[in-house]
N, CA, C and O atoms as a CHARMM CRD file, in Angstrom:
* protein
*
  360
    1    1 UNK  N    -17.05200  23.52700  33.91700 PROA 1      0.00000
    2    1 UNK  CA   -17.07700  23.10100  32.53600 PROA 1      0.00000
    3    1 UNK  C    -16.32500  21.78100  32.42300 PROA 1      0.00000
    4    1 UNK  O    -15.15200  21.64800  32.77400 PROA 1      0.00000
    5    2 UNK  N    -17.08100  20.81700  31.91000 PROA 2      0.00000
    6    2 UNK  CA   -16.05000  19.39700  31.17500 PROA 2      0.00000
    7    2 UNK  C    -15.61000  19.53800  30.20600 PROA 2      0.00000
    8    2 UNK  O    -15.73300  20.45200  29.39100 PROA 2      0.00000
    9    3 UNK  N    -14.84700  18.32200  30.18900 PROA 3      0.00000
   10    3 UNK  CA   -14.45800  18.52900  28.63200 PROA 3      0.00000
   11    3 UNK  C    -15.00000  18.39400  27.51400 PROA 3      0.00000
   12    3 UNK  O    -14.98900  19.13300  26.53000 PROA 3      0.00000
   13    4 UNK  N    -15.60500  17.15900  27.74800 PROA 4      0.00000
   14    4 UNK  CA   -16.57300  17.23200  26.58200 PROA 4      0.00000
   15    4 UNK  C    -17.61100  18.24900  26.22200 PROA 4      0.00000
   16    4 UNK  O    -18.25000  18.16100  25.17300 PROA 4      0.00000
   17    5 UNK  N    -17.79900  19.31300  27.17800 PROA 5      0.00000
   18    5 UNK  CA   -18.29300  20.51900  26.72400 PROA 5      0.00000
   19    5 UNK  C    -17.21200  21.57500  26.07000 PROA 5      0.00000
   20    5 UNK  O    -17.62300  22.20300  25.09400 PROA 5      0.00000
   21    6 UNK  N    -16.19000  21.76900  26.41000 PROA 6      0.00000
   22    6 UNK  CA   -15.20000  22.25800  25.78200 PROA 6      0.00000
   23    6 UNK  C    -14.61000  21.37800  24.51300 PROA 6      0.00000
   24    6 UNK  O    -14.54500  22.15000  23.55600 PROA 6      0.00000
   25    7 UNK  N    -14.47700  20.99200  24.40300 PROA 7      0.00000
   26    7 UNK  CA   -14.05100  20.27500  23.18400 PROA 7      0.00000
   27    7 UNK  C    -14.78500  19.97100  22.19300 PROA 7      0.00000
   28    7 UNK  O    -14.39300  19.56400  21.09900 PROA 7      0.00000
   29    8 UNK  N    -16.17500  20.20700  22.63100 PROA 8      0.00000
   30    8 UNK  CA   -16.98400  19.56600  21.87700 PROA 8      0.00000
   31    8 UNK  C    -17.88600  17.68800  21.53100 PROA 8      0.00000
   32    8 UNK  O    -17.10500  16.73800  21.59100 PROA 8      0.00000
   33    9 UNK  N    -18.92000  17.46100  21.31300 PROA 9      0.00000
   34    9 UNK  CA   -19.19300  16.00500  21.66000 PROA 9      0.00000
   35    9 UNK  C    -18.32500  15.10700  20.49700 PROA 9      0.00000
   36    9 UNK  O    -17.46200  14.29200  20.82100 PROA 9      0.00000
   37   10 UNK  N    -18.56000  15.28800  19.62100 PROA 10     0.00000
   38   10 UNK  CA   -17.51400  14.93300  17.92900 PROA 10     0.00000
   39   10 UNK  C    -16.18200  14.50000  19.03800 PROA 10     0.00000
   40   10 UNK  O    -15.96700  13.44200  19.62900 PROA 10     0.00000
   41   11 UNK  N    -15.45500  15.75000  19.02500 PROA 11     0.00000
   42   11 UNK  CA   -14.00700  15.61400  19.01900 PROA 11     0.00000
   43   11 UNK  C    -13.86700  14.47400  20.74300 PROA 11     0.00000
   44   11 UNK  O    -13.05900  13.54700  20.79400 PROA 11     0.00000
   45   12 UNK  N    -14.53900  14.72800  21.60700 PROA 12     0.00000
   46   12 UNK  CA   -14.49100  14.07500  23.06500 PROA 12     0.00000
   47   12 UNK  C    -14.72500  12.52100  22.58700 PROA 12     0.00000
   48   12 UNK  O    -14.12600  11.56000  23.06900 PROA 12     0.00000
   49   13 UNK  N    -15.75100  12.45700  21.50500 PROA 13     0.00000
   50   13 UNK  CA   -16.30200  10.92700  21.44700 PROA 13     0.00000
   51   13 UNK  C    -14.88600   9.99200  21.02200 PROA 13     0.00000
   52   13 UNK  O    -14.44100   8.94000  21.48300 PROA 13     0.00000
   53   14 UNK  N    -14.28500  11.15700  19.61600 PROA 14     0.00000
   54   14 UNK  CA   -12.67900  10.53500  18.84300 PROA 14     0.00000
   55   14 UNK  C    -11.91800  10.25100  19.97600 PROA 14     0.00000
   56   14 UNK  O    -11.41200   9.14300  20.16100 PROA 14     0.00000
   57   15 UNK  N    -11.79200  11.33800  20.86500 PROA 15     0.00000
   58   15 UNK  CA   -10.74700  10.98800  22.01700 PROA 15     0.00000
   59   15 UNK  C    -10.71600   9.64400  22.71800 PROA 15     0.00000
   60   15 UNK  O     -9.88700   8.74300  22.85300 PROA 15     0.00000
   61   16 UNK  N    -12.08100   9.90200  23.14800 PROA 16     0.00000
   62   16 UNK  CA   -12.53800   8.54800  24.12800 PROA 16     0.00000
   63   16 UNK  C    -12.65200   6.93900  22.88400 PROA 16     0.00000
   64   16 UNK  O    -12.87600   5.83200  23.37400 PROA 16     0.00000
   65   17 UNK  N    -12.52400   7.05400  21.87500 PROA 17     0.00000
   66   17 UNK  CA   -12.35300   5.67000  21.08200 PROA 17     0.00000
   67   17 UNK  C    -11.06400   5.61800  20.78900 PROA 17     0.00000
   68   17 UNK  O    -10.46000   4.55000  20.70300 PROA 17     0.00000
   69   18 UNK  N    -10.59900   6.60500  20.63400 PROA 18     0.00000
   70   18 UNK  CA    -9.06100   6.08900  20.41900 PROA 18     0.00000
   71   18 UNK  C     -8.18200   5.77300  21.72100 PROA 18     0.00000
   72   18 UNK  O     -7.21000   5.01800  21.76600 PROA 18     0.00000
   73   19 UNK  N     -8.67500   6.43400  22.65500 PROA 19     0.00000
   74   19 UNK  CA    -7.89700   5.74100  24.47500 PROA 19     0.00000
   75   19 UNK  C     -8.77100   4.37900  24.20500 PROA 19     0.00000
   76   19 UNK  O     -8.00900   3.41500  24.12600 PROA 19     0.00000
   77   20 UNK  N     -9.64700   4.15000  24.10000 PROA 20     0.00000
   78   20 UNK  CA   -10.35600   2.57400  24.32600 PROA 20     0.00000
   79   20 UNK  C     -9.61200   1.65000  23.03200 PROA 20     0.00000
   80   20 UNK  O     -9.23000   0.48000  23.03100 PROA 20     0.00000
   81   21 UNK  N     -9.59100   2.47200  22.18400 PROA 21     0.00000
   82   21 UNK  CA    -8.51800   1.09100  20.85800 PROA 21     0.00000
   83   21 UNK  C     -7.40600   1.13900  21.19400 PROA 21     0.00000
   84   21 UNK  O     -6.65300   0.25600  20.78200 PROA 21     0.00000
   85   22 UNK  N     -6.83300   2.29900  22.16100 PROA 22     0.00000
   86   22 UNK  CA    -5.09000   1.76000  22.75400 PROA 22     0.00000
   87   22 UNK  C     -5.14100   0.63200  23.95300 PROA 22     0.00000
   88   22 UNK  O     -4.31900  -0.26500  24.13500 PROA 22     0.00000
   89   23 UNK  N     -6.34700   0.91900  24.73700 PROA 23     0.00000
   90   23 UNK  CA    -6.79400   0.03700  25.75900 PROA 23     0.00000
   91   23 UNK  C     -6.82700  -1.50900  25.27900 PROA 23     0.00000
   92   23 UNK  O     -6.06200  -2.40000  25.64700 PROA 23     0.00000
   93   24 UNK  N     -7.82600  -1.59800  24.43100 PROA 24     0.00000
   94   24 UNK  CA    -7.69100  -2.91400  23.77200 PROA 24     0.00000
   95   24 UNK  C     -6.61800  -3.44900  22.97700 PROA 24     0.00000
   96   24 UNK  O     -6.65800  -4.63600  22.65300 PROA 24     0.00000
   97   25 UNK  N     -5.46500  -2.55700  22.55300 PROA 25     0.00000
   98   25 UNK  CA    -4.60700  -3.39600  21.91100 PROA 25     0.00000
   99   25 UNK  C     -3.44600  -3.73400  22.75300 PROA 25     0.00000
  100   25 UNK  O     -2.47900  -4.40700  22.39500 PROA 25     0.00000
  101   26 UNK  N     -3.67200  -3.10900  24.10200 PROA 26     0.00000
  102   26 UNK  CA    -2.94100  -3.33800  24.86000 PROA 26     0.00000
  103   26 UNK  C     -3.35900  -5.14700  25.20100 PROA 26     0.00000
  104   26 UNK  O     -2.68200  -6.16400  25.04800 PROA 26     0.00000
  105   27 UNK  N     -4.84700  -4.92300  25.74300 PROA 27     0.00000
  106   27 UNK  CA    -4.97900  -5.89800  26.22200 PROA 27     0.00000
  107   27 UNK  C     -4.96700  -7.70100  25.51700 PROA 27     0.00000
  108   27 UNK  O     -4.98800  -8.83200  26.00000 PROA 27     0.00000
  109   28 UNK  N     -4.91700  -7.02500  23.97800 PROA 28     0.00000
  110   28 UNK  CA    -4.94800  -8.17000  22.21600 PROA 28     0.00000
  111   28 UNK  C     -3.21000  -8.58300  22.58800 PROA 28     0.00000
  112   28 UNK  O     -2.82700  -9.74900  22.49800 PROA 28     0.00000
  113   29 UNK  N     -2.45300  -7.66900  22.92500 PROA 29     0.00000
  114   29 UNK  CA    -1.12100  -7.52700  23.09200 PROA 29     0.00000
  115   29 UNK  C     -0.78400  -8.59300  23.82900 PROA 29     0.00000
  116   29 UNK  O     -0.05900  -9.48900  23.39600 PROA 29     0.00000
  117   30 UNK  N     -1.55700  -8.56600  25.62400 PROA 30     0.00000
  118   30 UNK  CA    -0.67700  -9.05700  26.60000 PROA 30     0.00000
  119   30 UNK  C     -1.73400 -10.55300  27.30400 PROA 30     0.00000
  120   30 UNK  O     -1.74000 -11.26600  28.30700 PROA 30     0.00000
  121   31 UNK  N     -2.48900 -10.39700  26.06900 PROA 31     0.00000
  122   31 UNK  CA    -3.27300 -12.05400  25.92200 PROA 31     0.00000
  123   31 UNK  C     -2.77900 -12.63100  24.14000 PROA 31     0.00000
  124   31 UNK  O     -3.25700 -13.62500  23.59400 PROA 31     0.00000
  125   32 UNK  N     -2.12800 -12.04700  23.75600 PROA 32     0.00000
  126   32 UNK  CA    -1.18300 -12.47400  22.69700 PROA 32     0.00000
  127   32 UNK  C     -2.34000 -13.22100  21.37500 PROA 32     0.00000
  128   32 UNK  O     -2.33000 -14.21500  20.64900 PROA 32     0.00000
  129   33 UNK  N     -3.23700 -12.06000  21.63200 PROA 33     0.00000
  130   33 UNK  CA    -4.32600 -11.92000  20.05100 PROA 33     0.00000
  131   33 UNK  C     -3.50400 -11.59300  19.25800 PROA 33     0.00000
  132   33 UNK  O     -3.36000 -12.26300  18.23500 PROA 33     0.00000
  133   34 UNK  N     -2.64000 -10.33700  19.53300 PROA 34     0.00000
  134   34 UNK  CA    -1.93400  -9.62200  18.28000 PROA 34     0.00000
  135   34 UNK  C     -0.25300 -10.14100  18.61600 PROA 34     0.00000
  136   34 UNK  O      0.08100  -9.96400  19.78800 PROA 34     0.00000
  137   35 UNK  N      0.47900 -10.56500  17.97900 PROA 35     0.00000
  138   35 UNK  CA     1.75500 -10.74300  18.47800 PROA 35     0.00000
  139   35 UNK  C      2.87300 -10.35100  17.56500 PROA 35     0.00000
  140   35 UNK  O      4.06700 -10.31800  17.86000 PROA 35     0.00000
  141   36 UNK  N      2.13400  -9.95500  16.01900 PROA 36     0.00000
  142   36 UNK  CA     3.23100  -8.78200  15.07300 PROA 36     0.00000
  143   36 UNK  C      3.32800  -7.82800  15.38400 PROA 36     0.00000
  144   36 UNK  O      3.09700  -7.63900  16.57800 PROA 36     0.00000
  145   37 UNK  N      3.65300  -6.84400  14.68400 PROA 37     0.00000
  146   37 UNK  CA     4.04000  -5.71400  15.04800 PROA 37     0.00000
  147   37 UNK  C      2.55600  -5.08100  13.94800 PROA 37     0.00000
  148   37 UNK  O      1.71100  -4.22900  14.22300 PROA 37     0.00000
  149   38 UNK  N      2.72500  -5.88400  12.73900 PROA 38     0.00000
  150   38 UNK  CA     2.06200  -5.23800  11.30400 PROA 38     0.00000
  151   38 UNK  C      0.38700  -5.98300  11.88700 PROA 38     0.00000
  152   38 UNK  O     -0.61100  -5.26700  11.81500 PROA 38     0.00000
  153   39 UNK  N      0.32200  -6.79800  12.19500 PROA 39     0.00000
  154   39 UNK  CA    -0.91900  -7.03900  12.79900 PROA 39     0.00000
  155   39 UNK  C     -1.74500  -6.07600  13.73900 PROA 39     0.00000
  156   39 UNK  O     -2.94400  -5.91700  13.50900 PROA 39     0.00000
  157   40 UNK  N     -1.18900  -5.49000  14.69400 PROA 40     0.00000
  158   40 UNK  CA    -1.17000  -4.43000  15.14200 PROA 40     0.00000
  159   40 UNK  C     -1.59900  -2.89000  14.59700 PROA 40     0.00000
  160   40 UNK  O     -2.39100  -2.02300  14.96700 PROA 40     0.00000
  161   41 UNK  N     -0.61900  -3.04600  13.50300 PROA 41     0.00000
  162   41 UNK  CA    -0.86900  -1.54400  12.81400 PROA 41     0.00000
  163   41 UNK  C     -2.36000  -1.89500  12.19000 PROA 41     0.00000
  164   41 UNK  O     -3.35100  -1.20900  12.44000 PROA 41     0.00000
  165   42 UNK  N     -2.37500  -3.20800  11.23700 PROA 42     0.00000
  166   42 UNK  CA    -3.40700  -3.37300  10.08700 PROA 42     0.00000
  167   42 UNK  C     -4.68500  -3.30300  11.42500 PROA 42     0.00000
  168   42 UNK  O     -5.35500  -2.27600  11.31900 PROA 42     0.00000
  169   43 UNK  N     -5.07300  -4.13300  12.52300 PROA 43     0.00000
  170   43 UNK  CA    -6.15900  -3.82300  13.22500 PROA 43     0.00000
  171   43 UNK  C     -6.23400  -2.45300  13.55200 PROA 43     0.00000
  172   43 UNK  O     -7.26600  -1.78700  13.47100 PROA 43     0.00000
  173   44 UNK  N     -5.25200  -2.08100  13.88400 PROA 44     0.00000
  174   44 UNK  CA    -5.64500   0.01700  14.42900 PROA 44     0.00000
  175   44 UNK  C     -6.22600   0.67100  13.44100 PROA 44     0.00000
  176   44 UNK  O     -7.03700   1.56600  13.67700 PROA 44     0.00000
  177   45 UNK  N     -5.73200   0.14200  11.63400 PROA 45     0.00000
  178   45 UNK  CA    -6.09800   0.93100  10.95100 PROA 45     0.00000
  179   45 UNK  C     -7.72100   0.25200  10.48300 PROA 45     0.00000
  180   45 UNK  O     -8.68700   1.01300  10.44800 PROA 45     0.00000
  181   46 UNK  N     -7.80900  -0.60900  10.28500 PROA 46     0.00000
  182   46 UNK  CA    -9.11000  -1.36400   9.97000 PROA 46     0.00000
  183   46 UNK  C    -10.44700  -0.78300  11.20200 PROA 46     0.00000
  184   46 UNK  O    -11.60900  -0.58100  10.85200 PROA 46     0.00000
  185   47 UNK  N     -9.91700  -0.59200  12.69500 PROA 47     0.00000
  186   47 UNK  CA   -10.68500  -0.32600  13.84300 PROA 47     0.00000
  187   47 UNK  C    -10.84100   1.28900  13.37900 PROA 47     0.00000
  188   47 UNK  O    -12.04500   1.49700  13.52800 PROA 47     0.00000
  189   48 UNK  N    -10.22600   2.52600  12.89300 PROA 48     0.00000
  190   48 UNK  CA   -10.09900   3.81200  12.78000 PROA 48     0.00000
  191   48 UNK  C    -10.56700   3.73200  11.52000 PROA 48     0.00000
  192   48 UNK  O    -10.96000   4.82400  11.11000 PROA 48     0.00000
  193   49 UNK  N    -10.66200   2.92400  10.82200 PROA 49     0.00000
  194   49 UNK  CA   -12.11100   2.89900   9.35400 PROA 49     0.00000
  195   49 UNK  C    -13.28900   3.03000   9.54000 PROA 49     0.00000
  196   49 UNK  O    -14.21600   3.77200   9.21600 PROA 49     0.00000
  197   50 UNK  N    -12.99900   1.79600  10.38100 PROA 50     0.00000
  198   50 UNK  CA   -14.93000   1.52700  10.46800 PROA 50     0.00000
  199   50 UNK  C    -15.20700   2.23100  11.46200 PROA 50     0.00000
  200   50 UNK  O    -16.23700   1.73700  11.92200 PROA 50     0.00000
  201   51 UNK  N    -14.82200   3.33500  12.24600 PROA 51     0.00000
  202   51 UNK  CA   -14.77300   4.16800  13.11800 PROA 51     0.00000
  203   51 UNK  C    -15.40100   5.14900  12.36100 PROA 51     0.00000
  204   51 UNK  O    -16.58600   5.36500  12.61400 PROA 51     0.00000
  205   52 UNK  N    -14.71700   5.94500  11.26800 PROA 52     0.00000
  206   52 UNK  CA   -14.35700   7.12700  10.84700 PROA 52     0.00000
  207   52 UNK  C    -15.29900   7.03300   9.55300 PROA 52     0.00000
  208   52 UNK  O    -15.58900   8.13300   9.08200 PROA 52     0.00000
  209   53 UNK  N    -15.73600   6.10400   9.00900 PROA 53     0.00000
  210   53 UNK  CA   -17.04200   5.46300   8.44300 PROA 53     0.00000
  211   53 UNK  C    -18.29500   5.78800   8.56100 PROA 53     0.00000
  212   53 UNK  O    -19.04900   6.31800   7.74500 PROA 53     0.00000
  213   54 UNK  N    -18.47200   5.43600   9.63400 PROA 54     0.00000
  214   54 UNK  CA   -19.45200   5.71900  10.41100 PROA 54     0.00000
  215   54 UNK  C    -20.15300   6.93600  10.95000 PROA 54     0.00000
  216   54 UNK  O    -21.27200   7.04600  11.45100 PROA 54     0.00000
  217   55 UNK  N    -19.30200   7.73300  10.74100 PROA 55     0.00000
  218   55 UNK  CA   -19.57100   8.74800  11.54000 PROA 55     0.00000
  219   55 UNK  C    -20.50900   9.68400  10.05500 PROA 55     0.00000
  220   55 UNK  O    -20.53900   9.45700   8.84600 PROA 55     0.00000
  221   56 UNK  N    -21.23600  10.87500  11.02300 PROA 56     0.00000
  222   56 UNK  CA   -22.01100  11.55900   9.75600 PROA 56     0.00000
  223   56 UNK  C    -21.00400  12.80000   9.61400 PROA 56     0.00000
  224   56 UNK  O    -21.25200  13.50700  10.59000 PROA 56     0.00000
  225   57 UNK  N    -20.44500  13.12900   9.20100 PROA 57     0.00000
  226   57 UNK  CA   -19.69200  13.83300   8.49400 PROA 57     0.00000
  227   57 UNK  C    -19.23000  14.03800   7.55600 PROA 57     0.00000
  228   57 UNK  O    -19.19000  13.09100   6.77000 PROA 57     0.00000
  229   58 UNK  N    -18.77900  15.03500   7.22300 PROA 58     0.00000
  230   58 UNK  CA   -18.17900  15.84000   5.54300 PROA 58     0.00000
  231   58 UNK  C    -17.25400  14.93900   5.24100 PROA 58     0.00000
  232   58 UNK  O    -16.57700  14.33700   6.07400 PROA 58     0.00000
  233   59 UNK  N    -17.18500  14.80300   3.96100 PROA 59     0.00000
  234   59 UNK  CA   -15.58700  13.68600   3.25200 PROA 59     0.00000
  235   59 UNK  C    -14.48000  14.43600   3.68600 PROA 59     0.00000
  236   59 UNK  O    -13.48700  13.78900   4.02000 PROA 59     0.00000
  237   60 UNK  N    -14.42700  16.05000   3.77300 PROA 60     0.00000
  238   60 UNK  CA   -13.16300  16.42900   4.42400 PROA 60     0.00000
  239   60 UNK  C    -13.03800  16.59500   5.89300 PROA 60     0.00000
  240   60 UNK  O    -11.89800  16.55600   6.35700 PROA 60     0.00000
  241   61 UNK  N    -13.92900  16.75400   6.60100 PROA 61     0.00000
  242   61 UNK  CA   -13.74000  16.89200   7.66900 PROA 61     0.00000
  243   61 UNK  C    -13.33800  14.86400   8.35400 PROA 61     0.00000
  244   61 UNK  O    -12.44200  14.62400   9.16200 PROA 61     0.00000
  245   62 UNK  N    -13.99300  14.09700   7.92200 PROA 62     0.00000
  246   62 UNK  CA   -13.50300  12.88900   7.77700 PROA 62     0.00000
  247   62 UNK  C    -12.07700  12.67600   7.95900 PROA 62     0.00000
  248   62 UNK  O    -11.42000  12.36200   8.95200 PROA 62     0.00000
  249   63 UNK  N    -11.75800  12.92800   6.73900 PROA 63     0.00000
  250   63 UNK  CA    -9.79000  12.54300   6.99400 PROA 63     0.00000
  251   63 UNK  C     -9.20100  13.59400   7.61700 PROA 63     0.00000
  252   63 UNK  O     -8.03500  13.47600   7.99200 PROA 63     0.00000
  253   64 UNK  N     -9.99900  14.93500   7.85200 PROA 64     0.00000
  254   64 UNK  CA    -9.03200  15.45800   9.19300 PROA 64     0.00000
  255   64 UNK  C     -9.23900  14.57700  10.19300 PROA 64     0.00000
  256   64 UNK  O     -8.16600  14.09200  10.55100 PROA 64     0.00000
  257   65 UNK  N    -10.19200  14.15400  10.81200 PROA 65     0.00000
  258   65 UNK  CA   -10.06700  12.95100  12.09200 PROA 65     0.00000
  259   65 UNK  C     -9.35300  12.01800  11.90900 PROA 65     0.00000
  260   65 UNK  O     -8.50900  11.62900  12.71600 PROA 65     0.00000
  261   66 UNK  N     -9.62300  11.43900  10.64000 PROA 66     0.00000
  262   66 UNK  CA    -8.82200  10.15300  10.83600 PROA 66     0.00000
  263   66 UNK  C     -7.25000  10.25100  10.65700 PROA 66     0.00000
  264   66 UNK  O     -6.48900   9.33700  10.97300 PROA 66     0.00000
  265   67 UNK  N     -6.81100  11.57900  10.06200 PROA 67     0.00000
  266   67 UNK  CA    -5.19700  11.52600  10.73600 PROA 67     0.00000
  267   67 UNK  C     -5.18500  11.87600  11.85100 PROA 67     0.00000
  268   67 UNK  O     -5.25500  10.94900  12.65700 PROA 67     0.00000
  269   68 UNK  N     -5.11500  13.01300  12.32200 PROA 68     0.00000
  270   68 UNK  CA    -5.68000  13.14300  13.77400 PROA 68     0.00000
  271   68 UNK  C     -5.36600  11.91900  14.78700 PROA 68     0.00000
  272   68 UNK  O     -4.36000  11.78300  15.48500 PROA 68     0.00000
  273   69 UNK  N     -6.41200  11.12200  14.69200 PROA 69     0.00000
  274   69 UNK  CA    -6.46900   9.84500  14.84100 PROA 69     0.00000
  275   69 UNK  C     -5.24700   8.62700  15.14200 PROA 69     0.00000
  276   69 UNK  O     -4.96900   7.94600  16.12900 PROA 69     0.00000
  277   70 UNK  N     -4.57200   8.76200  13.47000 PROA 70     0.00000
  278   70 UNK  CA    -4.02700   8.09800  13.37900 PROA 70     0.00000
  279   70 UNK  C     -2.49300   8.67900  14.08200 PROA 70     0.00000
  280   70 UNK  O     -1.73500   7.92400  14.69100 PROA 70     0.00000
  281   71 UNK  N     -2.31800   9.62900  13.94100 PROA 71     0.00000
  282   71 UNK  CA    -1.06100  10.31200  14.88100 PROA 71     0.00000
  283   71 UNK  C     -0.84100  10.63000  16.55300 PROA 71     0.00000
  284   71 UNK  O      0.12300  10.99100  17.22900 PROA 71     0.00000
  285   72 UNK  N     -2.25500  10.29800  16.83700 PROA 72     0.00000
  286   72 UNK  CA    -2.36000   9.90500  18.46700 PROA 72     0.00000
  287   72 UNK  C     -2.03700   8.61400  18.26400 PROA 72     0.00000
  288   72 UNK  O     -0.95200   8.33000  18.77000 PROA 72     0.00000
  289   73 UNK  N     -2.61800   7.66200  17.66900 PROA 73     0.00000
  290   73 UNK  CA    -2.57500   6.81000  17.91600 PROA 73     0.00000
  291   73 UNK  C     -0.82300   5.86100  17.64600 PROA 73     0.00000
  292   73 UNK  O     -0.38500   4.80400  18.10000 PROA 73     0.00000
  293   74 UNK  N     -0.34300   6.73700  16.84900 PROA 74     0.00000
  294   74 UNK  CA     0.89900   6.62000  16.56500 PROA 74     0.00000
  295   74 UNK  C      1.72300   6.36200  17.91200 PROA 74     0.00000
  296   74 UNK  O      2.11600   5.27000  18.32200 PROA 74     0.00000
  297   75 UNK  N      1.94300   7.96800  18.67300 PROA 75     0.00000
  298   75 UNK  CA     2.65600   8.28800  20.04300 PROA 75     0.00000
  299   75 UNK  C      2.22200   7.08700  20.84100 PROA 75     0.00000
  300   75 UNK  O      3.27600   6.57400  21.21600 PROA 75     0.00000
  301   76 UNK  N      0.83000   6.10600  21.46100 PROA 76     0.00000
  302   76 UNK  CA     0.65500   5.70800  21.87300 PROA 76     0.00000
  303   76 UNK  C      1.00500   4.49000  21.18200 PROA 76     0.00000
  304   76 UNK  O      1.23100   3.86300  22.21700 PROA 76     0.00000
  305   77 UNK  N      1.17200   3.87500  20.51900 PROA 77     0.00000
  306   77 UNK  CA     1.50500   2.53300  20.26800 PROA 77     0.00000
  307   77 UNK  C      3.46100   2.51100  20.11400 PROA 77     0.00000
  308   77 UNK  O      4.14700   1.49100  20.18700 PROA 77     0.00000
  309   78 UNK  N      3.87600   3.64900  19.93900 PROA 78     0.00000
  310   78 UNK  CA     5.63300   3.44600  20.08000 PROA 78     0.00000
  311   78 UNK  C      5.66600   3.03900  21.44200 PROA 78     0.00000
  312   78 UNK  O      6.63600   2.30900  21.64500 PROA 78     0.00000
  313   79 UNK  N      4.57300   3.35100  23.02100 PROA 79     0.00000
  314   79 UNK  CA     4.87500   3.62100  23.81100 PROA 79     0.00000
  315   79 UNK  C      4.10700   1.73300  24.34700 PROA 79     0.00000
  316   79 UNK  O      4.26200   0.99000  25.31600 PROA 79     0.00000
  317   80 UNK  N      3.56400   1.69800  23.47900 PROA 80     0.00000
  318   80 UNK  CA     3.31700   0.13400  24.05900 PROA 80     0.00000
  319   80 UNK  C      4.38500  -0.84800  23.06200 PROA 80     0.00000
  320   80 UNK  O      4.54600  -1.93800  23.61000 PROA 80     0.00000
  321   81 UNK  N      4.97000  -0.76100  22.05500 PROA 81     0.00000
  322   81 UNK  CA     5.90100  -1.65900  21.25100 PROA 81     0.00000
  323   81 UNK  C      7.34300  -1.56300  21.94700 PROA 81     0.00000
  324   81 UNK  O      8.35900  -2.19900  21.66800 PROA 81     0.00000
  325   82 UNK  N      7.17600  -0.74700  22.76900 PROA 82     0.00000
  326   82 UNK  CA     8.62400  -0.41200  23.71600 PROA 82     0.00000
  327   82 UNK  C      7.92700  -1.43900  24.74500 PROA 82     0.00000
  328   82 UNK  O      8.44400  -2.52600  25.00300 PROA 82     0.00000
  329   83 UNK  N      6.65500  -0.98700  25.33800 PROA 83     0.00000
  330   83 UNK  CA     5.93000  -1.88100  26.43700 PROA 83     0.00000
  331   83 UNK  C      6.55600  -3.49900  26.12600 PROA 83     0.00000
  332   83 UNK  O      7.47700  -4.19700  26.54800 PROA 83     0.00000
  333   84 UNK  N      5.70900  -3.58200  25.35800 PROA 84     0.00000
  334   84 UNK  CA     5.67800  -5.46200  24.72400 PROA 84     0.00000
  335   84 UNK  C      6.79300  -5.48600  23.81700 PROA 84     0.00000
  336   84 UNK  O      7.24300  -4.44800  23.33200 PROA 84     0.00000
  337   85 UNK  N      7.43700  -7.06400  23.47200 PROA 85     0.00000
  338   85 UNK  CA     8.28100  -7.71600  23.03300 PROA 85     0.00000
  339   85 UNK  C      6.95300  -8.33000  21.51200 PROA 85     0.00000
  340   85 UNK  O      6.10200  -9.21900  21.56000 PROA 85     0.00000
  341   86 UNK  N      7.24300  -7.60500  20.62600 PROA 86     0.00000
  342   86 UNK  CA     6.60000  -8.24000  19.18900 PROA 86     0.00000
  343   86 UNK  C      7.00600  -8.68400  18.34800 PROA 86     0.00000
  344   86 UNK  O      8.18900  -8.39600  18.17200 PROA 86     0.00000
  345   87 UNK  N      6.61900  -9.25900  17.71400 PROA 87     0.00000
  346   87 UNK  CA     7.33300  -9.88500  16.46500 PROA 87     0.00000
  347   87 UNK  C      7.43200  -8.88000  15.58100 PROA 87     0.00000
  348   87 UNK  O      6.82000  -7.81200  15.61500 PROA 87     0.00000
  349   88 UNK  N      8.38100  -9.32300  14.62300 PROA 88     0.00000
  350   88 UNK  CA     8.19900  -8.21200  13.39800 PROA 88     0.00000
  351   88 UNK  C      8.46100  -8.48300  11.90000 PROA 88     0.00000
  352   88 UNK  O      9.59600  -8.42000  11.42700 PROA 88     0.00000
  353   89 UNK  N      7.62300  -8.71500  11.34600 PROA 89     0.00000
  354   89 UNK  CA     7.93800  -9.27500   9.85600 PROA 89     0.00000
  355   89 UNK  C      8.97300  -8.32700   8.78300 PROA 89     0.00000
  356   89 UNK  O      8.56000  -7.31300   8.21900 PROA 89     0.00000
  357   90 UNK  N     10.23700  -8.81000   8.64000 PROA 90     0.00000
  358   90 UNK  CA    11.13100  -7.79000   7.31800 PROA 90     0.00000
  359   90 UNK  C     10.57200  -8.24800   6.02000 PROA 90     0.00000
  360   90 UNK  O     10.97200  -7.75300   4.96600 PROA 90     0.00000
């Protein structure tokens, strides 16, 4: 059994876009596309819109993904803002 049979295709597809939008902001990061901190957040959240948009699903089942979403994506970006040196607007 894979995972994406266990998990389901929905939930495997969320997984696999949100490792690929940590992938890329890594890489926006360390070619210095993104170099705020809030630039950063505003693309993750703008990329997990038009993500979560898109998709054919219920209005509630919707914002269960997209927190979901947004709280993986949380753990993984403390772990790259520790990575990289960013700016940060007060």
């Amino acid at each position: 059994m894979q995972l994406s049979e266990y998990l389901g295709q929905i939930d495997y597809e969320i997984i696999q876009f949100t490792f690929s939008l940590i992938k890329d902001v890594d890489s926006k990061i360390h070619t210095h596309t993104l170099f705020y901190k809030n630039q950063v957040l505003q693309y993750v959240q703008n990329e997990i819109d038009c993500y979560i948009k898109n998709l054919q699903l219920k209005r509630s089942l919707k914002s269960v993904y997209k927190i979901e979403m947004q709280q993986l994506m949380s753990m993984k970006l403390r772990v790259l803002f520790d990575k990289h040196s960013l700016l940060q607007c007060m």
